[in-house]
KOLLOKOL-533703 format. One record per residue (C-alpha): residue number from 1; residue in three letters; x, y, z. Coordinates in Angstrom, 1 decimal. Layout:
BEGIN
ATOM seq type   east  north     up
ATOM NUM  ala      X      Y      Z
...
END
This chain:
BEGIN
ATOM seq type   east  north     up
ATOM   1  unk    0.0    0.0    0.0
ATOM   2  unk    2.9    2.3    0.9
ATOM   3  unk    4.3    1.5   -2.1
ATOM   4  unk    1.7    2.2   -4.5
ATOM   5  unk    1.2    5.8   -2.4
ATOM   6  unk    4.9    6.9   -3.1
ATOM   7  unk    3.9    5.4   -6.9
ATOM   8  unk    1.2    8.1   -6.9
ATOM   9  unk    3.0   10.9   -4.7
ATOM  10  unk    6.0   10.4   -7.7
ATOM  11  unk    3.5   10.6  -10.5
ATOM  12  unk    1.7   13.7   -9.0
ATOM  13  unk    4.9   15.3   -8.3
ATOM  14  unk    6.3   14.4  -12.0
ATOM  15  unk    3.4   16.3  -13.3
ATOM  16  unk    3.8   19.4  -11.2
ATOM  17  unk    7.5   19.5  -12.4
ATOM  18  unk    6.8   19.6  -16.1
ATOM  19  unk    4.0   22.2  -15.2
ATOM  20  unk    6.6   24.4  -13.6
ATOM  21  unk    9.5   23.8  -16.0
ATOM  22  unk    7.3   24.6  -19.0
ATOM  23  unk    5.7   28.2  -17.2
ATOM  24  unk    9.2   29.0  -15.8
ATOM  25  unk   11.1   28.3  -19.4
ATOM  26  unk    8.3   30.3  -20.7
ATOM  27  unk    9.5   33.2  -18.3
ATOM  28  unk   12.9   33.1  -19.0
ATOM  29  unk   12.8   32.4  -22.9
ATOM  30  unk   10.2   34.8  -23.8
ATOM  31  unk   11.1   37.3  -21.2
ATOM  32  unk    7.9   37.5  -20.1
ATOM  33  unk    7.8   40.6  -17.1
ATOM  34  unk    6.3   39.2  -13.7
ATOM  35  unk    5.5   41.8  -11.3
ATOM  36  unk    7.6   45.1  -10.8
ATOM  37  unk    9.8   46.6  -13.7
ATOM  38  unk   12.6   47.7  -11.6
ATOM  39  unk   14.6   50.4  -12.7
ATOM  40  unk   12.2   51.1  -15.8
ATOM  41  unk    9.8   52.6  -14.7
ATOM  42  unk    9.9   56.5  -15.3
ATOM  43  unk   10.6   55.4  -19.1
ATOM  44  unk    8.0   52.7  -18.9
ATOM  45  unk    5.2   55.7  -18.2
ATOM  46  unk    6.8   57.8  -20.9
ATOM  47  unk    6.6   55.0  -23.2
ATOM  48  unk    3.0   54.1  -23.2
ATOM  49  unk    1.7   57.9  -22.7
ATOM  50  unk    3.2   58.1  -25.9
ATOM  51  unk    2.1   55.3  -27.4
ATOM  52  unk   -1.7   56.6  -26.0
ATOM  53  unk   -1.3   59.3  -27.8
ATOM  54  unk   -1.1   57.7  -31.3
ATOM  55  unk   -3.7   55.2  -30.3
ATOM  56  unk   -6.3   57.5  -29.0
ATOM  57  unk   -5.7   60.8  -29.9
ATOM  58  unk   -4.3   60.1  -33.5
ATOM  59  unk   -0.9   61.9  -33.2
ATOM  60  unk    2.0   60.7  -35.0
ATOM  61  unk    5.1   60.1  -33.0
ATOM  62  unk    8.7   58.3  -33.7
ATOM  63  unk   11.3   57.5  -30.6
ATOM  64  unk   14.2   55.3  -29.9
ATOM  65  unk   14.9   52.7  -26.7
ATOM  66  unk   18.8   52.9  -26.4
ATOM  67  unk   20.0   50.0  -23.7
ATOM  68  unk   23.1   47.8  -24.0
ATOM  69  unk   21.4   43.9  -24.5
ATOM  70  unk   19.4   42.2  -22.0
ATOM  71  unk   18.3   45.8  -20.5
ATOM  72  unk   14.8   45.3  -21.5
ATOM  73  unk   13.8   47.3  -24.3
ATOM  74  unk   12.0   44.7  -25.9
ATOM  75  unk   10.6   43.4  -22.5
ATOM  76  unk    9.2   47.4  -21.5
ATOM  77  unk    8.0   47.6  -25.2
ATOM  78  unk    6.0   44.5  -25.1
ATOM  79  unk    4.4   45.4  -22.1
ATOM  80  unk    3.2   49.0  -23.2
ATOM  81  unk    1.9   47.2  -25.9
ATOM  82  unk   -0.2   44.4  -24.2
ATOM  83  unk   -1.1   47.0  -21.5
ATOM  84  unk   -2.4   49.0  -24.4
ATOM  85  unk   -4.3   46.7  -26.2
ATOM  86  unk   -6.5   46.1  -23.2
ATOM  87  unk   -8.3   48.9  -24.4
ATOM  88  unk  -11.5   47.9  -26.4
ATOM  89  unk  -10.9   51.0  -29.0
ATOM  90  unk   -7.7   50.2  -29.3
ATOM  91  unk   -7.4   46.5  -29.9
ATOM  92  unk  -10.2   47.2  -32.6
ATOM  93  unk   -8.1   49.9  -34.3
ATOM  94  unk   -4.7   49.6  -33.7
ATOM  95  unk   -2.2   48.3  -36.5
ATOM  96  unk    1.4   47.0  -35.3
ATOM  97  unk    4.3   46.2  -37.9
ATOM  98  unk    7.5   44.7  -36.4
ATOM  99  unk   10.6   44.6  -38.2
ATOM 100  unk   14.1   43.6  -37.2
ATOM 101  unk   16.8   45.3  -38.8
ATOM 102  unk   18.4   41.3  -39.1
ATOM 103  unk   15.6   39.8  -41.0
ATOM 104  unk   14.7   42.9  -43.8
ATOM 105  unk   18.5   43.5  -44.6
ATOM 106  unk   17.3   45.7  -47.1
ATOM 107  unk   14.1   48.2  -47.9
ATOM 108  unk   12.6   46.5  -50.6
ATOM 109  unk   12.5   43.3  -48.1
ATOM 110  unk   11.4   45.4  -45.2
ATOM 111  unk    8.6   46.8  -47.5
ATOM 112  unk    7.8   43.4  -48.8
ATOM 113  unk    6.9   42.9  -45.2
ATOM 114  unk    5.0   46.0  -44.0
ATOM 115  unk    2.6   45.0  -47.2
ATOM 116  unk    2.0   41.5  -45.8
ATOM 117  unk    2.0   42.6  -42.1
ATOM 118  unk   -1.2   45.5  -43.1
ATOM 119  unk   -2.8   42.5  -45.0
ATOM 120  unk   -2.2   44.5  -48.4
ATOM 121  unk   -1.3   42.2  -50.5
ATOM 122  unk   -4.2   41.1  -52.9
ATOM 123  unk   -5.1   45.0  -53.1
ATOM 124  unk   -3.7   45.4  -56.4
ATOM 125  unk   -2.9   42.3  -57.5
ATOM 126  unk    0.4   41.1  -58.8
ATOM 127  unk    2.0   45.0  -58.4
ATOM 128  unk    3.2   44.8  -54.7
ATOM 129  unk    5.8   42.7  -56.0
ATOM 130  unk    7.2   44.5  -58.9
ATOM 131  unk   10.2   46.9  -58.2
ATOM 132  unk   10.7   48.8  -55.4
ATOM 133  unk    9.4   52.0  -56.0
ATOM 134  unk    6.4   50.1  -57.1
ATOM 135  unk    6.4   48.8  -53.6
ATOM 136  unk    7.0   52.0  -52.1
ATOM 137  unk    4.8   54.2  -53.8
ATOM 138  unk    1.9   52.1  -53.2
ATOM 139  unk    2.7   51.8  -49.2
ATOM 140  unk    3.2   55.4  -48.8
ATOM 141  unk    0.0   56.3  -51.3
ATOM 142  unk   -2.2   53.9  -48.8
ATOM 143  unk   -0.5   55.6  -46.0
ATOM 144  unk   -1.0   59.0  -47.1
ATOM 145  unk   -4.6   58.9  -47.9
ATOM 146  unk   -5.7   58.4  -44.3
ATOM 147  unk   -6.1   61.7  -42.2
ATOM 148  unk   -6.4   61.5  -38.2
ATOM 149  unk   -9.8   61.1  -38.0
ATOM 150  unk  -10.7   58.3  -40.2
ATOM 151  unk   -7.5   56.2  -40.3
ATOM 152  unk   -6.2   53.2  -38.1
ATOM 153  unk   -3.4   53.9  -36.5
ATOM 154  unk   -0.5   51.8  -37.4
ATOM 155  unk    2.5   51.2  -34.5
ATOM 156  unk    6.2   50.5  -36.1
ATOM 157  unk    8.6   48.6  -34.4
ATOM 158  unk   12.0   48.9  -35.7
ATOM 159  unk   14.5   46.3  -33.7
ATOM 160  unk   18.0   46.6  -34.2
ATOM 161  unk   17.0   50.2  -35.8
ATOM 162  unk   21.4   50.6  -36.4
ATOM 163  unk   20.9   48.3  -39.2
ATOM 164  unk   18.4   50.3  -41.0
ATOM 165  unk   20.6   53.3  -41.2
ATOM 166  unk   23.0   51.1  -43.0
ATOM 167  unk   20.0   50.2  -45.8
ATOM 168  unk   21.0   52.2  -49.1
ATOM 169  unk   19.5   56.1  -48.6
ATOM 170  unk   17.8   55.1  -45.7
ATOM 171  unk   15.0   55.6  -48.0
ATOM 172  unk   12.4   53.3  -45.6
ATOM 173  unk   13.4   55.6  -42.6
ATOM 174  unk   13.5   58.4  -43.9
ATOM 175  unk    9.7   57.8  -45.5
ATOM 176  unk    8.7   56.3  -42.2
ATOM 177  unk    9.8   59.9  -40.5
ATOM 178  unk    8.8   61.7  -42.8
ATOM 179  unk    4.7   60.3  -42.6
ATOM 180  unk    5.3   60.7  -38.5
ATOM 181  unk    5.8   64.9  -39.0
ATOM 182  unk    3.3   65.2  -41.3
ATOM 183  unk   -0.5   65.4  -40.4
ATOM 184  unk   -1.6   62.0  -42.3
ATOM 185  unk   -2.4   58.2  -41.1
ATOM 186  unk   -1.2   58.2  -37.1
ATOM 187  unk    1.9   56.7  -37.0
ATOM 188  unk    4.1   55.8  -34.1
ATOM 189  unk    8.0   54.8  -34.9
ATOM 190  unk    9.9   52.9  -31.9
ATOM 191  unk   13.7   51.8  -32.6
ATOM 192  unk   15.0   50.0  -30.6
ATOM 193  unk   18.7   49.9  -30.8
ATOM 194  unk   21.7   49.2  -28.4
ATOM 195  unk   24.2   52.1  -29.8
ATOM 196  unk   24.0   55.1  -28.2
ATOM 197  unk   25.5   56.8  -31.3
ATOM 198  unk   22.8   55.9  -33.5
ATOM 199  unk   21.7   59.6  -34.5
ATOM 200  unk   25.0   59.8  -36.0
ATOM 201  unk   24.2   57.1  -38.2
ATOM 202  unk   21.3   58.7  -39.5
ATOM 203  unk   21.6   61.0  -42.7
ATOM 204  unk   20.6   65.0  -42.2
ATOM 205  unk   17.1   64.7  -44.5
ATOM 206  unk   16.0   61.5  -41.8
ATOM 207  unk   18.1   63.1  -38.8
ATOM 208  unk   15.4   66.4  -39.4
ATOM 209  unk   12.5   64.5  -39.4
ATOM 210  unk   13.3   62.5  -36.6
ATOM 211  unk   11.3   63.6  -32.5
ATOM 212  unk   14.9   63.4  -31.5
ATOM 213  unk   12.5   61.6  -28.2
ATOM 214  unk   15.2   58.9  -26.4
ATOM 215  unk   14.0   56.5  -23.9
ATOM 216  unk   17.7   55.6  -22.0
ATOM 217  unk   17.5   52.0  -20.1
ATOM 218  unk   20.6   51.0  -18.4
ATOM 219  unk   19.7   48.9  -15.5
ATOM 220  unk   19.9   50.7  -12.8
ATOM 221  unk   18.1   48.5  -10.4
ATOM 222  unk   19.7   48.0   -6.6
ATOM 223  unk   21.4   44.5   -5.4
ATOM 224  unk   18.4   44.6   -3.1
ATOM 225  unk   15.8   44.9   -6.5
ATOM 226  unk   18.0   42.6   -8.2
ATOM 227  unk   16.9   39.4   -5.4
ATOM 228  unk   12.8   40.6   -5.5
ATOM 229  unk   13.5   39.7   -9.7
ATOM 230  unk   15.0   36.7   -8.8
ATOM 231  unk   12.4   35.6   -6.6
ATOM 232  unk    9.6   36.8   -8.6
ATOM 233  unk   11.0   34.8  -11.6
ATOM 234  unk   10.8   31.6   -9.9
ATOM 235  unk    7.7   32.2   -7.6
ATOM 236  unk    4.9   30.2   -9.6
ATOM 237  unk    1.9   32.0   -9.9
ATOM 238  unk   -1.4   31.7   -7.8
ATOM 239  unk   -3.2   30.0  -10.4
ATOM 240  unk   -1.1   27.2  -10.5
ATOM 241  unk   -3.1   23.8  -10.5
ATOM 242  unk   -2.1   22.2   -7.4
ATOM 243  unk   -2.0   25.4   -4.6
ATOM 244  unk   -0.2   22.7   -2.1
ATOM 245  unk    2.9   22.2   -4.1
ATOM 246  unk    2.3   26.0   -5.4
ATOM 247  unk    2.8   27.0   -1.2
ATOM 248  unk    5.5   24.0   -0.7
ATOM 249  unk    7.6   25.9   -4.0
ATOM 250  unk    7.4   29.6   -3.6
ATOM 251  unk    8.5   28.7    0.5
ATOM 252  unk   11.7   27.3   -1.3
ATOM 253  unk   11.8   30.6   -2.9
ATOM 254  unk   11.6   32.9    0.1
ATOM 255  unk   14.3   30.4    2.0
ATOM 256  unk   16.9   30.4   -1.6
ATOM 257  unk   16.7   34.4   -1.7
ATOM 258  unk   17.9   34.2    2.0
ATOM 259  unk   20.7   31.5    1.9
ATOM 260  unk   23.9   33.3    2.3
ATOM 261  unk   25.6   30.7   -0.8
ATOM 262  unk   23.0   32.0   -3.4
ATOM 263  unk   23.4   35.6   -2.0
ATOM 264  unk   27.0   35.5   -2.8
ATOM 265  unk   26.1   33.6   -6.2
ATOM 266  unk   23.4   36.5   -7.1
ATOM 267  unk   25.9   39.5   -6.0
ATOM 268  unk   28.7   37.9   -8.2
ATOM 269  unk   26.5   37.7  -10.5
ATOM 270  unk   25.0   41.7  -10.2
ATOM 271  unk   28.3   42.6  -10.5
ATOM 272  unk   29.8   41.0  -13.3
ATOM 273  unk   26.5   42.0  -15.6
ATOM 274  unk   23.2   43.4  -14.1
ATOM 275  unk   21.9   41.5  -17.7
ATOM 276  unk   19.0   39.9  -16.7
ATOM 277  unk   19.4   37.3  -19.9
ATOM 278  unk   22.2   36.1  -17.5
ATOM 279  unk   20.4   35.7  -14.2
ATOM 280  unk   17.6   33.6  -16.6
ATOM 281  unk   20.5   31.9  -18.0
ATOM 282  unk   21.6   30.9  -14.4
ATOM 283  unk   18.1   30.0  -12.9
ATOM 284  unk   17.3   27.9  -16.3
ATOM 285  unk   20.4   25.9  -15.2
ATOM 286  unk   19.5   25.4  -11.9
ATOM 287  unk   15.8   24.8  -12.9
ATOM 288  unk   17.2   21.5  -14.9
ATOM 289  unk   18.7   20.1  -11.7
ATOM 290  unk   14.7   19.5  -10.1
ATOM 291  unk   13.4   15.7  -10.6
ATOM 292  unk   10.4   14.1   -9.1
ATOM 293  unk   12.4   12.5   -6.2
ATOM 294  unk   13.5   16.2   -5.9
ATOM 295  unk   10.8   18.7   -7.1
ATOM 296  unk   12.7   21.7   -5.7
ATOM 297  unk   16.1   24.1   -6.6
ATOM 298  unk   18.5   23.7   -3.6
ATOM 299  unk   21.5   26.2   -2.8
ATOM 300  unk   23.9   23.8   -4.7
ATOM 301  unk   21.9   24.0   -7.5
ATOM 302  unk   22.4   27.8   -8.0
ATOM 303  unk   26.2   27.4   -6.6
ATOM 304  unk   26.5   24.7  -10.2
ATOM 305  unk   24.9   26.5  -12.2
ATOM 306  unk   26.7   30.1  -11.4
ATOM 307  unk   30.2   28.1  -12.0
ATOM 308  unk   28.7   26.9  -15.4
ATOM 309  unk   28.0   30.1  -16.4
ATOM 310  unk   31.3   31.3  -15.4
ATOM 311  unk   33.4   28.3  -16.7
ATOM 312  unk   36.2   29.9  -19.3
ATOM 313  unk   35.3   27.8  -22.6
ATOM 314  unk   39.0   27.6  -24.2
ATOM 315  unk   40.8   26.9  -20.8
ATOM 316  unk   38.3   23.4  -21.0
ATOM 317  unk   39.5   23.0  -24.6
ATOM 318  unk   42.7   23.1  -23.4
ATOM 319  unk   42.3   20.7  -20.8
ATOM 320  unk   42.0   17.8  -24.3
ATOM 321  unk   44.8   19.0  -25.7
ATOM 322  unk   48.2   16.1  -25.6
ATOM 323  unk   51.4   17.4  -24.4
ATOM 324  unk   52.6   17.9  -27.5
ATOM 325  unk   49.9   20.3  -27.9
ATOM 326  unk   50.4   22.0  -24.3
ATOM 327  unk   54.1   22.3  -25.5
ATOM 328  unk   53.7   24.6  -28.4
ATOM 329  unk   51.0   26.7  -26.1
ATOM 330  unk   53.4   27.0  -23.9
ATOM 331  unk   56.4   27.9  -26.5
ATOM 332  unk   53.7   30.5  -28.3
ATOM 333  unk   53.3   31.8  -24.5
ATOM 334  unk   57.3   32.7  -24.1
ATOM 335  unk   57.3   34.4  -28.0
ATOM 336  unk   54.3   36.3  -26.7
ATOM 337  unk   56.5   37.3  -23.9
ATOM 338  unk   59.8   38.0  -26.1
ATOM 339  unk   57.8   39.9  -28.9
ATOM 340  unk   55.1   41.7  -27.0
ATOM 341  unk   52.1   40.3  -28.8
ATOM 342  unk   53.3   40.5  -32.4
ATOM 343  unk   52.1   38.0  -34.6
ATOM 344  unk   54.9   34.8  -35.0
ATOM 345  unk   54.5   31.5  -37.5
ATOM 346  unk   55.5   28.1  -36.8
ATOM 347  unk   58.6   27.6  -37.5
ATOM 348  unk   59.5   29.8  -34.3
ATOM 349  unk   57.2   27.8  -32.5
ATOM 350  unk   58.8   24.8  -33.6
ATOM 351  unk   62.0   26.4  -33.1
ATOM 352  unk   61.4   27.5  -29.1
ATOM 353  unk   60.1   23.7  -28.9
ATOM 354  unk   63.3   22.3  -30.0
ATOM 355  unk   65.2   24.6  -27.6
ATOM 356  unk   63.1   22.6  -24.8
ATOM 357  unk   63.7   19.7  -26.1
ATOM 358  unk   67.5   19.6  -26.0
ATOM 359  unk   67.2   21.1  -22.2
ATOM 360  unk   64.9   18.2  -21.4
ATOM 361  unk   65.1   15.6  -23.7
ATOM 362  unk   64.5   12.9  -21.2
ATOM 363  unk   60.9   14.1  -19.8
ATOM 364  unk   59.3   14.9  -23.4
ATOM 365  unk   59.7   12.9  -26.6
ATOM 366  unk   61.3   14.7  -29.4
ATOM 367  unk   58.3   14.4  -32.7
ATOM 368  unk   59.6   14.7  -36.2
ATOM 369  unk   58.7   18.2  -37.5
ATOM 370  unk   55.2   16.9  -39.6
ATOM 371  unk   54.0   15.4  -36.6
ATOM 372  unk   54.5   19.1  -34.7
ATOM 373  unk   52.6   20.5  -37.8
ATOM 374  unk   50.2   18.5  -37.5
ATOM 375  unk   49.8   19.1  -33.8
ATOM 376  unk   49.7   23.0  -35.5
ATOM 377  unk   46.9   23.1  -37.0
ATOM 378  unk   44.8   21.1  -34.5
ATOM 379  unk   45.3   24.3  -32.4
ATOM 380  unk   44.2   26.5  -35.2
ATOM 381  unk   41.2   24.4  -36.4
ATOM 382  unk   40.6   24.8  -31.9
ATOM 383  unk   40.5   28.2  -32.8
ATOM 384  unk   43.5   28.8  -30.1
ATOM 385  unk   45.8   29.8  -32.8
ATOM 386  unk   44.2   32.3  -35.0
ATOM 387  unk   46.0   33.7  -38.8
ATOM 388  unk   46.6   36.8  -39.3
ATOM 389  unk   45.8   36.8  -43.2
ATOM 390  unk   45.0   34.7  -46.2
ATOM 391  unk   47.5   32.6  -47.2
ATOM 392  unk   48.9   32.9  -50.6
ATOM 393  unk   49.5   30.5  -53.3
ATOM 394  unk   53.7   31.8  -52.9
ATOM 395  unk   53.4   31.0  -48.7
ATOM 396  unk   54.8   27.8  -47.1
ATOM 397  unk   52.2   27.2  -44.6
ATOM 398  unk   55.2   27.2  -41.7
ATOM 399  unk   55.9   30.3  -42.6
ATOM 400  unk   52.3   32.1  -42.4
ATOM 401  unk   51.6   34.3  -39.2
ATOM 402  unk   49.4   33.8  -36.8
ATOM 403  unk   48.6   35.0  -33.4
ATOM 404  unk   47.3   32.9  -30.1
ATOM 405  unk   44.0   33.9  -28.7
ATOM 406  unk   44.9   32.8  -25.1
ATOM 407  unk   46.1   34.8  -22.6
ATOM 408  unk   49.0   33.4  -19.9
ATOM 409  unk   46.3   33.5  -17.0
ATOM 410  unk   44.4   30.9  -19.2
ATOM 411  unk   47.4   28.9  -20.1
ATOM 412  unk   48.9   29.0  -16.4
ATOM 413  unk   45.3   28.0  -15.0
ATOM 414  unk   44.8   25.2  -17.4
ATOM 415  unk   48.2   23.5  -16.7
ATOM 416  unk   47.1   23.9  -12.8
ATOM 417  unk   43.9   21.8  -13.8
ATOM 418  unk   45.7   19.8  -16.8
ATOM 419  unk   46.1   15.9  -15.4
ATOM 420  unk   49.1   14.3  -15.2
ATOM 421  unk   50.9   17.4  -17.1
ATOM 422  unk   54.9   16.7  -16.9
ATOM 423  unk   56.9   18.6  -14.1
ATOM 424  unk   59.6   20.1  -16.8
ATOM 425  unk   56.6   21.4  -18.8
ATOM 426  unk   54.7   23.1  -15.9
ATOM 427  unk   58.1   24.5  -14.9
ATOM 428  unk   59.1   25.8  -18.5
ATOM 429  unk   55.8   27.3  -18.5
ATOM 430  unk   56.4   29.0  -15.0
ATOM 431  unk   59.6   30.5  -16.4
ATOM 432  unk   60.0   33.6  -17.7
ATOM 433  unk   62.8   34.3  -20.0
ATOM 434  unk   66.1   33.1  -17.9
ATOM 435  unk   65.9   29.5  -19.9
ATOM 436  unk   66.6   31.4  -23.0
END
């Protein structure tokens, strides 16, 4: 009887997991805001007054969201607009065209997909996809017809806006601006770009018809606001099926965001990058640890996944490497030293090698040269070694420059780990340049 009850307990609990993994990958993925925007919310209010006023009141507005990544531009954005479209006039009238500056690499793309976004395309039959002033003229002539009275307003979303300025003329902004100053269809233009020199991409015609309206986000949330976001990412809502578990879960929560490990985990964390795509990054790790014979995050779950998210990628590369391989690292390490970061090619390499070889011949076995090349080229395909330039038809591939891409900290922390590493070659590493 027992038996089949911790059958049943198991099952139940396996069904909550999935339940919580699936709304809490939700959150993080989709950066879904729960609760307060911290930090955001003075340009929050600008935001959406704004975006009011082309909704409601039919005035035409354009304005940028400058934030370095993971600041939440696109999170504050979303918002204003779901908060907006709770209102019944709005969600009836209301138009919203979103482009990314990584998809429409060019205009006639971008205007390819304005037309399909407005549901425009059978209008005039086959002519929407001629040539691009074709395209255009047709857009801006629907555009332009509207006054603010009888038109719908239509919301442009411009994401990675810097790489529209780079489209030929910037003939798609400088239109979009252009129908935003004047007194036509109600338009609202939001870029949303993470250069804060982006007016000074923009030519003087588009610069001109530009609001010249910024909306700065740059995280400026406490240590203090930075644990109620934690916690109010991985409390589970109050609608949750099963309220017994819901209780059991969000108690793990409130005892987590007091543990003194995963304070020190979360203030590490706050001040390598306040990026909250990194503290989802780090509770999606610890998130994958929960099974249903344990159906909640512990401390040491958040203590593994912050040294995952810290581990230094090529130093673990380095850690597969053979000796051979550690060998020319290391001789790469002492021309770094010699040279001060000037590019070198492998026949020095090979050449520092055999210096260490005839010091130590009886710790390391001395390769014949292709073998060494060989060995070469591993590290470059690694990406450890990377060349400087092409190489020609007239070069002798010993002979080509290249540069490493580690640093001594790395190499010197790798050896530490490295198992089994001879003594003589940890020592020649350790040296500086008295075994020349």
């Amino acid at each position: 009887m027992s038996s089949r009850k911790s059958k049943n307990s198991n099952l139940k609990h396996g069904e909550c997991i999935s339940q919580v993994q699936r709304i809490l990958r939700e959150r993080f993925c989709h950066q879904i805001p729960k609760g307060n925007l911290f930090g955001v919310q003075a340009q929050y209010r600008h935001l959406i007054e704004l975006l009011k006023r082309t909704a409601i009141h039919g005035e035409s507005n354009s304005a940028l969201i400058i934030g370095p990544r993971g600041s939440g531009k696109t999170m504050i954005l979303n918002q204003a607009l779901e908060e907006l479209m709770e209102i019944k006039q709005v969600r009836e009238n209301v138009l919203q065209v979103r482009l990314n500056g990584l998809l429409q690499t060019n205009d006639k793309i971008a205007l390819k997909e304005i037309t399909k976004q407005l549901c425009l395309e059978n209008v005039v039959g086959d002519k929407i996809f001629g040539t691009f002033s074709e395209n255009l003229s047709f857009l801006l002539e629907a555009l332009k017809k509207g006054d603010r009275t009888s038109s719908c307003p239509v919301i442009f979303v411009l994401d990675e806006f810097d790489l529209f300025a780079h489209h030929k003329n910037q003939t798609l902004l400088y239109n979009l601006f252009d129908i935003s100053q004047s007194a036509q269809t109600p338009v609202a233009v939001i870029g949303l770009t993470c250069r804060l020199d982006i007016l000074e991409l923009l030519e003087k015609r588009v610069k001109s018809r530009f609001s010249h309206r910024q909306i700065h986000l740059m995280n400026s949330f406490s240590f203090s606001q930075y644990l109620k976001i934690f916690k109010e990412q991985l409390t589970l809502p109050e609608e949750f099926p099963d309220k017994h578990f819901t209780e059991k879960w969000n108690e793990t929560v409130q005892c987590l965001s007091e543990d003194r490990n995963v304070k020190e985990v979360l203030l590490k964390h706050f001040h390598a990058s306040k990026d909250l795509r990194s503290l989802h990054m780090l509770l999606m790790l610890a998130l994958s640890h929960i099974t249903s014979s344990r159906p909640f995050i512990i401390p040491t779950d958040l203590v593994e996944a912050n040294h995952l998210c810290s581990m230094d990628s090529k130093a673990n590369i380095v850690h597969g490497l053979s000796v051979l391989e550690i060998c020319l690292l290391i001789a790469m390490k002492h021309l770094n030293d010699i040279y001060q970061d000037e590019p070198f090619n492998f026949q020095m390499v090979y050449n520092e090698f055999q210096k260490f070889i005839q010091r130590k011949a009886h710790s390391v076995y001395n390769f014949e040269k292709p073998v060494v090349m060989k060995a070469f080229e591993h590290l470059q395909q690694l990406e450890l070694v990377k060349a400087m330039e092409r190489t020609s038809v007239n070069t002798q591939r010993e002979y080509q420059l290249v540069k490493l891409l580690l640093d001594n900290n790395q190499i010197m922390d790798a050896l530490q780990k490295y198992p089994n590493c001879p003594t003589d070659v940890r020592q020649w590493a350790a040296s500086s340049l008295s075994w020349l």
